[in-house]
C-alpha positions as CSV (number, residue, x, y, z in Angstrom):
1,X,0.0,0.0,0.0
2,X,1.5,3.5,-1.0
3,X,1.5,5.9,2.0
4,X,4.0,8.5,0.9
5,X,4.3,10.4,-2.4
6,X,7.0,12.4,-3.8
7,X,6.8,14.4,-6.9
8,X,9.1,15.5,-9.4
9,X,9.8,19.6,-7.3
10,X,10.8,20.9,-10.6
11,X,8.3,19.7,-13.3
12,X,5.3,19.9,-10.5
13,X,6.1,23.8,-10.3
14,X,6.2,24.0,-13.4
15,X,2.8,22.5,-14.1
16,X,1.4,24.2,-11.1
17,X,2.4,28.0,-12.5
18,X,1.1,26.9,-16.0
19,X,-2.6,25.9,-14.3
20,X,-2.7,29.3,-12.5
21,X,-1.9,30.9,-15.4
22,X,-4.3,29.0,-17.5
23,X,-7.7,31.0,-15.6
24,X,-9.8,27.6,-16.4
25,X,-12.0,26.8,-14.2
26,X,-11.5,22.8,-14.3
27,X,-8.8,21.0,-15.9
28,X,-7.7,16.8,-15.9
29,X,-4.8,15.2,-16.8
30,X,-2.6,12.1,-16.5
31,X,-0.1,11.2,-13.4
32,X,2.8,10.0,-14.9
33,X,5.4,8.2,-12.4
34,X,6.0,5.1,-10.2
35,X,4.4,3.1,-7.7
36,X,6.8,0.6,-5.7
37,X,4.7,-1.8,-3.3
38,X,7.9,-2.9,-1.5
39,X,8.6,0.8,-0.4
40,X,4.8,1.6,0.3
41,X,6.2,4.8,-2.1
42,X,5.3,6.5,-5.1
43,X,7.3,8.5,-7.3
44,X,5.4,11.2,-9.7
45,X,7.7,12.4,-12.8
46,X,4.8,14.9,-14.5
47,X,1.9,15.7,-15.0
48,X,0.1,15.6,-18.5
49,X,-2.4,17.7,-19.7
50,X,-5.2,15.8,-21.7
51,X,-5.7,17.5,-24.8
52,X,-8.8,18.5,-26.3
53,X,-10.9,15.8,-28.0
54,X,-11.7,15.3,-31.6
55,X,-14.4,17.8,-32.0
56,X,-12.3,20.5,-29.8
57,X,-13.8,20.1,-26.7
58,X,-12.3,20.0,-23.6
59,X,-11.5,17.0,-21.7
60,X,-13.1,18.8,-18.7
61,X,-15.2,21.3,-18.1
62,X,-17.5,23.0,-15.5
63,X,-21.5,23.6,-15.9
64,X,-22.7,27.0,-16.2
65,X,-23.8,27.1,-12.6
66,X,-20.3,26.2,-11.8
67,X,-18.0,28.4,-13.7
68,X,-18.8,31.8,-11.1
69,X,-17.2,29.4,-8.2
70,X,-13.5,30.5,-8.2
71,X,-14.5,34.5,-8.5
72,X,-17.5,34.1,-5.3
73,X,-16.3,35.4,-2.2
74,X,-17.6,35.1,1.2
75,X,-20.8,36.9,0.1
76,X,-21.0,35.3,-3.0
77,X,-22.0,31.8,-1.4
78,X,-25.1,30.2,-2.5
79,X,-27.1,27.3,-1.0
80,X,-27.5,25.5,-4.5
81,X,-25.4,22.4,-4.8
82,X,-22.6,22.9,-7.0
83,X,-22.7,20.8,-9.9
84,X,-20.1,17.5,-11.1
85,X,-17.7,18.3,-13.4
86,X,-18.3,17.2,-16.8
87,X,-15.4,14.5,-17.8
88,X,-15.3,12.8,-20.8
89,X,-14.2,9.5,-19.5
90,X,-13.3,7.7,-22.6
91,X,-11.3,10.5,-24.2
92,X,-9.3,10.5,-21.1
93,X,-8.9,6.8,-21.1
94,X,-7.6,6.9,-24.5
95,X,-4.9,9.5,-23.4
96,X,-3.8,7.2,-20.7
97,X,-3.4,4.3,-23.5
98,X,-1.3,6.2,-26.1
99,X,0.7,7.7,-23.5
100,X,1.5,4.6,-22.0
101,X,3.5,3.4,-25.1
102,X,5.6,6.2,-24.8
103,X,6.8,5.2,-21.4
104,X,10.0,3.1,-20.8
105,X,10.5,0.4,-18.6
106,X,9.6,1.5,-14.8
107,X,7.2,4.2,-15.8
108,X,3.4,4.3,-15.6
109,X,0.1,5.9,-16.2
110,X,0.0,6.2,-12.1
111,X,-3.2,7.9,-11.8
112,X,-5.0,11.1,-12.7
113,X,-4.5,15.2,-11.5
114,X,-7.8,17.3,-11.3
115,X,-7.6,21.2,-11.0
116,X,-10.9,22.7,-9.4
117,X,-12.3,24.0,-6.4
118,X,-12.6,22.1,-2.9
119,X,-16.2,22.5,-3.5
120,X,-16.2,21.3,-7.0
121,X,-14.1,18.2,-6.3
122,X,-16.5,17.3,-3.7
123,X,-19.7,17.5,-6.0
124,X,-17.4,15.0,-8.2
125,X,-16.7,12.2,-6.7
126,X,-18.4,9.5,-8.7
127,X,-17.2,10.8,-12.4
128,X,-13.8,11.0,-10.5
129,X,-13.8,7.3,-9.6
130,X,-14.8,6.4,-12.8
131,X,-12.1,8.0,-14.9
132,X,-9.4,6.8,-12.2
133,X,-10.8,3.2,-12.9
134,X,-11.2,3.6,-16.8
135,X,-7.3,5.0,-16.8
136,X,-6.3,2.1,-14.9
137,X,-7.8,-0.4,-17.3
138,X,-6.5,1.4,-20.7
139,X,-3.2,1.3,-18.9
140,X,-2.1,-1.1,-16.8
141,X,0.7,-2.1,-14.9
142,X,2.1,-5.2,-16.6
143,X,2.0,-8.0,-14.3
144,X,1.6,-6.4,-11.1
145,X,-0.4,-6.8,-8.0
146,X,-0.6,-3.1,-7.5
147,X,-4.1,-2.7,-7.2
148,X,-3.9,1.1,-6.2
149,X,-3.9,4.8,-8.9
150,X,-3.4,8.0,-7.3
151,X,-5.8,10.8,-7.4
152,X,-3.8,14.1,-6.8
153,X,-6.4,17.6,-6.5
154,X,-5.0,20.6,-7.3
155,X,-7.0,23.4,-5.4
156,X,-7.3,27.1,-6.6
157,X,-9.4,27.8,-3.8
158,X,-8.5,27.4,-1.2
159,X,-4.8,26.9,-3.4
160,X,-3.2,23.5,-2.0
161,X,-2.0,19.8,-3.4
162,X,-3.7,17.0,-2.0
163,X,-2.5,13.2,-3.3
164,X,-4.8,10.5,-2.2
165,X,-4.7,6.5,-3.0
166,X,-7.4,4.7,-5.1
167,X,-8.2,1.1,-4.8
168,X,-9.9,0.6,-8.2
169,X,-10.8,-3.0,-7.7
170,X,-13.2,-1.8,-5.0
171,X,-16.4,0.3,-5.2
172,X,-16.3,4.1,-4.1
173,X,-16.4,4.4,-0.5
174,X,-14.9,6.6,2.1
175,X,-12.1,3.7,2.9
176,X,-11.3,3.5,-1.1
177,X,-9.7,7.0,-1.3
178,X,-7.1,6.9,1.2
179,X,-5.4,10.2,1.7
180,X,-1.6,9.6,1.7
181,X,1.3,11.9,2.2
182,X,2.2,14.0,-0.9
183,X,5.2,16.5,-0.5
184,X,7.7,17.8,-3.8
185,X,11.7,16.7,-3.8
186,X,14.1,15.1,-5.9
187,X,13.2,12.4,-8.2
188,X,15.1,11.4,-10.9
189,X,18.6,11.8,-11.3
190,X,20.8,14.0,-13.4
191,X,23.4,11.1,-13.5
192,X,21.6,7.7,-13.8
193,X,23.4,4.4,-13.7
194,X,23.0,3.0,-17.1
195,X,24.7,-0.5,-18.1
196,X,25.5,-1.1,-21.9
197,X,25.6,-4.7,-23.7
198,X,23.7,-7.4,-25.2
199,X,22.0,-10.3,-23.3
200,X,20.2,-13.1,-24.4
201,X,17.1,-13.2,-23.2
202,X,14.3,-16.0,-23.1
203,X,10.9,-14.9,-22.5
204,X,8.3,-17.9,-21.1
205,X,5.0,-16.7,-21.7
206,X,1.5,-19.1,-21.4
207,X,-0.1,-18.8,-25.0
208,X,-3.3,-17.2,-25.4
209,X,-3.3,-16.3,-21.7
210,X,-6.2,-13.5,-22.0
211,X,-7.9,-15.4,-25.1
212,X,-11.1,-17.5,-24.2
213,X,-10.5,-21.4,-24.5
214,X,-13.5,-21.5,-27.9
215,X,-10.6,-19.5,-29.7
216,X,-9.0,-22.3,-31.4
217,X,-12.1,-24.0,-31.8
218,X,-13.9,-21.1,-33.5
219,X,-10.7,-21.5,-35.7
220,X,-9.9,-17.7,-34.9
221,X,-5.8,-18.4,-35.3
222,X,-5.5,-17.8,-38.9
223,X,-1.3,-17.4,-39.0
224,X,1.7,-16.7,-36.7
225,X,4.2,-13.9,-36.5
226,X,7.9,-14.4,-36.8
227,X,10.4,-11.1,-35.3
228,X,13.6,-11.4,-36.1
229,X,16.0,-8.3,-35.0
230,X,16.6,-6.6,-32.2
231,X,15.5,-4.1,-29.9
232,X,16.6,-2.0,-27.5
233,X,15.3,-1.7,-23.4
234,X,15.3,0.9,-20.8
235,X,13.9,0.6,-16.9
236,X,14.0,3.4,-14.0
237,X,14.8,2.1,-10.8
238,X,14.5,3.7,-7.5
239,X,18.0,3.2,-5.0
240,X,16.1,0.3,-2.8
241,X,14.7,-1.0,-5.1
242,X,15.8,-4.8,-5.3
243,X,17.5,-6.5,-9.1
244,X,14.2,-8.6,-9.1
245,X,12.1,-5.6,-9.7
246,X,15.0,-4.3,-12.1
247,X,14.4,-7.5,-14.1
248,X,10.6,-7.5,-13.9
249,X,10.7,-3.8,-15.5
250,X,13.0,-4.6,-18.4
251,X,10.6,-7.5,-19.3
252,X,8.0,-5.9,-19.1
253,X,9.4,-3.2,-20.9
254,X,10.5,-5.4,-23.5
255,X,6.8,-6.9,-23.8
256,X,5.7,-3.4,-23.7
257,X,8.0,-2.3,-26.5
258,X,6.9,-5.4,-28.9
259,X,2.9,-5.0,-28.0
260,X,3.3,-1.1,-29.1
261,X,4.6,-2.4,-32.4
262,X,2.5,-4.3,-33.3
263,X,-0.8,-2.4,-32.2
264,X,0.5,0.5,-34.5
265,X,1.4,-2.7,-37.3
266,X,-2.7,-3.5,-36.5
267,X,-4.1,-0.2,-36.3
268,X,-2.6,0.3,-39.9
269,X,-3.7,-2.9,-40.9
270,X,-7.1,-2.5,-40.3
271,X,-7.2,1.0,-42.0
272,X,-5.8,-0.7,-45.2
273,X,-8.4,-3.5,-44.6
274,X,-11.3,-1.5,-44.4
275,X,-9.9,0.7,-48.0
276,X,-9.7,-2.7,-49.2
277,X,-13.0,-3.9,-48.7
278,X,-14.8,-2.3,-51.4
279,X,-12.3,-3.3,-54.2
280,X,-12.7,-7.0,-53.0
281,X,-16.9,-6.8,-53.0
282,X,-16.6,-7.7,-56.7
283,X,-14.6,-10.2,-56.7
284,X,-15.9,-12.2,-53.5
285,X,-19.6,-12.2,-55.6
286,X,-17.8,-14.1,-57.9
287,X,-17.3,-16.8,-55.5
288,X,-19.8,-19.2,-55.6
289,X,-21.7,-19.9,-52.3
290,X,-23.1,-23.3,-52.7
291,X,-19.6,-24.8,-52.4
292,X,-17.3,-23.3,-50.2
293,X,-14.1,-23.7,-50.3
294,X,-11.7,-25.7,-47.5
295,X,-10.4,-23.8,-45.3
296,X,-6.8,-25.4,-45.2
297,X,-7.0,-24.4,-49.2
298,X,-7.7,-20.7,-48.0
299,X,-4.8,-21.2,-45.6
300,X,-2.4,-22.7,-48.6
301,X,-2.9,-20.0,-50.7
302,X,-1.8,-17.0,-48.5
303,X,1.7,-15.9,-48.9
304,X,4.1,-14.9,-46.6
305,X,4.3,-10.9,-45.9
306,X,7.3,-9.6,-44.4
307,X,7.2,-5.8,-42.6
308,X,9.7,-3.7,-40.9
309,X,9.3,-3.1,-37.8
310,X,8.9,0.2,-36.2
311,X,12.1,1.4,-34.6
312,X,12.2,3.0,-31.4
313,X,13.4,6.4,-30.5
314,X,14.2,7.8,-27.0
315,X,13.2,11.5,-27.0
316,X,15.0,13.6,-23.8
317,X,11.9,14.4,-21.0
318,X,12.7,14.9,-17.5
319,X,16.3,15.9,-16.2
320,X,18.2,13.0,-17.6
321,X,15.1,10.4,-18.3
322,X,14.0,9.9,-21.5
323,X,10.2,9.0,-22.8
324,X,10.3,6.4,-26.6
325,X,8.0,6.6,-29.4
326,X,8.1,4.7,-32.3
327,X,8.4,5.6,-35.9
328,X,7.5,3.8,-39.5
329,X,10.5,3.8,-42.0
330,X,8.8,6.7,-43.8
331,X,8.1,8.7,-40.9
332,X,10.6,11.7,-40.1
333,X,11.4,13.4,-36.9
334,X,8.7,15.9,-37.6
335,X,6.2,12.9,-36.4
336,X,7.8,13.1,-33.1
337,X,7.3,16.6,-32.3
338,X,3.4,16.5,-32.9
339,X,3.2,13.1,-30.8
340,X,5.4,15.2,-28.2
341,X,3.0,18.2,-28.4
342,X,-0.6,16.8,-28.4
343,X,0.4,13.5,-25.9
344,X,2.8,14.6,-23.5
345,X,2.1,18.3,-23.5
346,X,5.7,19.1,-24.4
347,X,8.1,20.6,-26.8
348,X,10.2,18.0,-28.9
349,X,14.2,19.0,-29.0
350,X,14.7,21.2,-31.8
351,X,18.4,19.7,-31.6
352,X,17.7,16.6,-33.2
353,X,21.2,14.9,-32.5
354,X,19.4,14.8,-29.0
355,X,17.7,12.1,-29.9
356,X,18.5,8.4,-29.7
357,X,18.5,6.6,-32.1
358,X,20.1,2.8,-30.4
359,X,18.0,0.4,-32.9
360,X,20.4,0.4,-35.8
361,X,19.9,-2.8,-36.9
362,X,16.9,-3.5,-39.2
363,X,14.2,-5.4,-37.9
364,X,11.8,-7.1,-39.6
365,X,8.2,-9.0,-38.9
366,X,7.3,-12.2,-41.3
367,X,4.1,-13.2,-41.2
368,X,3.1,-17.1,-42.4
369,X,-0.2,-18.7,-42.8
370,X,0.1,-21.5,-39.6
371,X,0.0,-24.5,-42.5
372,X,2.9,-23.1,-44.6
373,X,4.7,-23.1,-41.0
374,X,3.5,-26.6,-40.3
375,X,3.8,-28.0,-43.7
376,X,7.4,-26.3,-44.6
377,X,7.9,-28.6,-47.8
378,X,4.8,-27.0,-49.5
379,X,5.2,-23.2,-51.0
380,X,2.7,-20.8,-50.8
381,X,2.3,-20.1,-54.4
382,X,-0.8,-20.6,-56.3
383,X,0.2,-23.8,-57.5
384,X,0.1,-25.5,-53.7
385,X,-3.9,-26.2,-54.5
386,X,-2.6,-28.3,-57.7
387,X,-0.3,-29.9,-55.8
388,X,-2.2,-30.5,-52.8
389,X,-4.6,-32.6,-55.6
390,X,-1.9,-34.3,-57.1
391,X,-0.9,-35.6,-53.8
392,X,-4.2,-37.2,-53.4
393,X,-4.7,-38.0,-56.8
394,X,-1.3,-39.9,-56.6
395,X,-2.2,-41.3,-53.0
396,X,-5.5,-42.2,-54.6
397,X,-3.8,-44.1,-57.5
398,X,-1.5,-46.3,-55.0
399,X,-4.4,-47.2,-53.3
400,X,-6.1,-48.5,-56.5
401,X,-2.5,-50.2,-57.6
402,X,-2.5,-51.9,-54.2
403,X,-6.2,-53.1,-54.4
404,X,-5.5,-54.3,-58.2
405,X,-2.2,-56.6,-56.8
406,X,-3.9,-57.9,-54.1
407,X,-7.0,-58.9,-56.1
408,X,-4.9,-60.6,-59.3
409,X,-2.4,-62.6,-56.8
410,X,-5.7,-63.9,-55.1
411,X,-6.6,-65.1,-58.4
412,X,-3.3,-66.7,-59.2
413,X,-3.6,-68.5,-55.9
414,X,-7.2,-69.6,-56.2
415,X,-6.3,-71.2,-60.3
416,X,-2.7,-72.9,-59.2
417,X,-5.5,-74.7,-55.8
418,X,-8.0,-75.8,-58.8
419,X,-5.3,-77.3,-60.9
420,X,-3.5,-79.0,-58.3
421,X,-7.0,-80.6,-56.7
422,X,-7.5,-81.7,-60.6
423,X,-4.5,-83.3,-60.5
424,X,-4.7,-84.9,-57.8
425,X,-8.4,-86.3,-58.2
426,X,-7.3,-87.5,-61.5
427,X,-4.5,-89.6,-60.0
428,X,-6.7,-90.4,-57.2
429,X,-10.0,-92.2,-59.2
430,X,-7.9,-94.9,-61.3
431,X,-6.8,-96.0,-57.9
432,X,-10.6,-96.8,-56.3
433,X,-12.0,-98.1,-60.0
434,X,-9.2,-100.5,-59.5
């Protein structure tokens, strides 16, 4: 359980001047940073700013009854309950997911920050606790038991920080939001220890772990993916901190690093896909319906597609920590400033010999349909179906070549038994006339 927080002094000023200077009456964002059950600590890097959804609005706002709260003074009070702030939940969800992949190994989507008045935050609760719990399941903590997000309030009146815990596997009650002790210091480093080398690394994972059982029944594994290359890993690591945690973050990280890949490879592919569909309409009509073709044929006839991978960069953030994003070989560094600027709320290095660049070698992702992985001696060309039929034609000709031998030396047997018995009754009937 964490029971003392310390955040980043010099970026938490920073984002605390740029709220005051904003004049918004209500503002929400992500809590970037580190939660370490074996120190009952957390660690907060930043905080992000969620940007303005796709129609322009804001991520949060105040109602109209609302929006007079920060300039009413003592005579200015009224006995109407102040209304909830108005969150929109998923945008902020989807914040905390695209952010995440931008985060090395060691670094989370901790929790969220809300700016408002005491009074507002109160009126809030419930839309609160939902966006900490939809943040916490669009970004999760790979393979931890940390069941906890902080909830930091940043309060214009009266002005003050106030950090509290969340246990988001629980319902809101009064024991769920824990207040915890929240104060500003030293975080990361200026000199980090950094080791430099290759390893060989073997990753165990259970397949399918999160994929129901009917999944292979329903025939829902149409291929496998094949990575070849290499990548490069980076974890954060607090002083007392044990190795075994330094090891669980650069696996997860690693994990982390391939997943982010290959949702971008998806997310393209489905774009493509859905481009695609209206080309293929006309040709699918042409297949006939009333016999449908095998779906090991289907499988046959797919070819092989090999990609390039996306290649990770690390992008300078916080003192000497760095944040990664990941570009397509036709993608520029110009991609990288307008993920820095609408994501992370920051300014990409203008220096771009700033950036890392560690992943030199070319990677590459080779896709196979799973019987041209299982069946290696067949190719995947067109010609596999004629093939696949001469195979059966030919097995079906042995078959018949068997049956044939077996049924003309049965005849050869059964003549050479008649002779012989005429033979013999021949020899044998002068014998009993005698």
């Amino acid at each position: 359980m964490v029971k003392a927080v310390v955040g980043e002094e010099t970026q938490l000023n920073l984002a605390e001047d740029r709220l005051f200077q904003s004049e918004v009456p209500a503002q929400v964002g992500l809590v970037v940073g580190k939660l370490s059950s074996g120190l009952d600590r957390g660690f907060v890097f930043d905080l992000i700013l969620t940007p303005p959804n796709d129609s322009g609005a804001p991520a949060c706002s105040v109602p109209e009854s609302g929006k007079d709260d920060k300039k009413k003074g003592s005579k200015g009070k009224s006995q109407v309950e102040p209304s909830s702030l108005l969150i929109d939940i998923d945008w902020v969800a989807e914040h905390a997911r695209q952010v995440s992949r931008m985060l090395l190994g060691g670094m989370n989507v901790v929790g969220i920050y809300v700016w408002a008045t005491e009074s507002l935050f109160k009126a809030s609760n419930v839309i609160i606790w939902q966006t900490v719990k939809e943040v916490a399941e669009a970004a999760p903590f790979y393979e931890s038991k940390v069941d906890e997000r902080l909830l930091i309030h940043i309060s214009y009146s009266p002005r003050r920080w106030i950090c509290r815990n969340c246990t988001v596997g629980s319902s809101i009650t009064s024991s769920s939001l824990r207040p915890c002790d929240f104060k500003m210091g030293r975080v990361v480093e200026d000199e980090p220890c950094t080791t430099d080398g290759s390893h060989d690394v073997e990753l165990l994972l259970p397949f399918i772990k999160d994929a129901p059982i009917e999944a292979s029944s329903q025939k829902e594994v149409a291929g496998i993916v094949i990575f070849t290359g290499s990548i490069c890993s980076f974890a954060y690591l607090s002083p007392k901190e044990p190795i075994s945690q330094a090891i669980a973050d650069i696996k997860g990280d690693i994990i982390m690093s391939l997943q982010s890949r290959l949702d971008i490879i998806c997310d393209e592919a489905e774009d493509v896909t859905h481009s695609a569909i209206d080309d293929s309409e006309e040709a699918s009509n042409e297949i006939s319906t009333e016999r449908p073709i095998p779906q090991h044929i289907l499988q046959l006839l797919r070819k092989p597609c090999k990609l390039s991978f996306p290649r990770r960069v690390l992008i300078p953030w916080v003192a000497s920590a760095f944040i990664c994003d990941y570009l397509q070989p036709s993608d520029t560094f110009e991609v990288l400033k307008e993920h820095c600027k609408e994501l992370m709320s920051m300014e990409a290095p203008t220096d771009t010999s700033s950036i890392l660049e560690p992943e030199t070698e070319a990677t590459s992702l080779t896709t196979k349909s799973f019987w041209d992985a299982v069946l290696t001696r067949y190719s995947t060309s067109g010609s596999d179906y004629d093939s696949v039929r001469k195979m059966e034609s030919d097995s079906a000709g042995k078959e018949i070549n068997r049956e044939s031998f077996k049924l003309t030396n049965f005849n050869f047997v059964a003549a050479l038994v008649i002779v012989l018995l005429s033979i013999l009754v021949g020899l044998v009937l002068p014998i009993f006339k005698a």
